[in-house]
N, C-alpha and C positions, 0 to 999 in steps of 0.2 A: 332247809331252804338253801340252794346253791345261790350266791352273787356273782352278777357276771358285771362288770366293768364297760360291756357297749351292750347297743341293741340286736337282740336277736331274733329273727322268724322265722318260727319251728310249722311246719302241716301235720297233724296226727289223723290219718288214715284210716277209715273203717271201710267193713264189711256191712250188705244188706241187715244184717244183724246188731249192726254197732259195734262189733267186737271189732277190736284195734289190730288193723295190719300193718303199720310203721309208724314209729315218730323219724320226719326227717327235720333237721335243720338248715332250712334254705339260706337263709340270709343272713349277714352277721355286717354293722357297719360301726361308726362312731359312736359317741358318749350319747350323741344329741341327735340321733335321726341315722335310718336308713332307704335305701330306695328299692319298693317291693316288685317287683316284675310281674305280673296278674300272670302270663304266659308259663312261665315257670311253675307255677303254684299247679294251675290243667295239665299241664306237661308232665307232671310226675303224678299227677292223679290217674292218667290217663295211661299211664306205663304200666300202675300197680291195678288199675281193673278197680279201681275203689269203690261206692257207691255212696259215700258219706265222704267231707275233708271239713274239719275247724283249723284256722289259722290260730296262732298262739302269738305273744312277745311279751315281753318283759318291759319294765321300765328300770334302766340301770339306775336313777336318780333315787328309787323308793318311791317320787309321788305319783301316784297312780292316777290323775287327774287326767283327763285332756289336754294334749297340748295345743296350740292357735292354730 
């Protein structure tokens, strides 16, 4: 398991089949939050022809909770 020190939001990309056609990482901010663009996220889905996208992040703290 890699540790990454901020937060980061990755799109991993599939095919009508599910098979995975990129992980990107779009966003990368401080310890405690970042700010996600929804436009972004369509914008590179829409460039790769995708048919599937899960968003991903981390939580750099470990607690994997909700936060407020």
């Amino acid at each position: 398991m890699i540790v990454h020190r901020n937060v980061k939001w990755s799109s991993e990309n599939s095919d009508t089949q599910h098979r995975l056609i990129a992980v990107e990482r779009l966003f990368s901010d401080s310890v405690d939050g970042t700010e996600v663009c929804p436009r972004i996220v369509v914008q590179h889905a829409l460039d790769l022809n995708v048919a599937a996208v899960t968003v991903v992040h981390n939580h750099p703290s470990g607690n994997g909770e909700p936060s407020a």
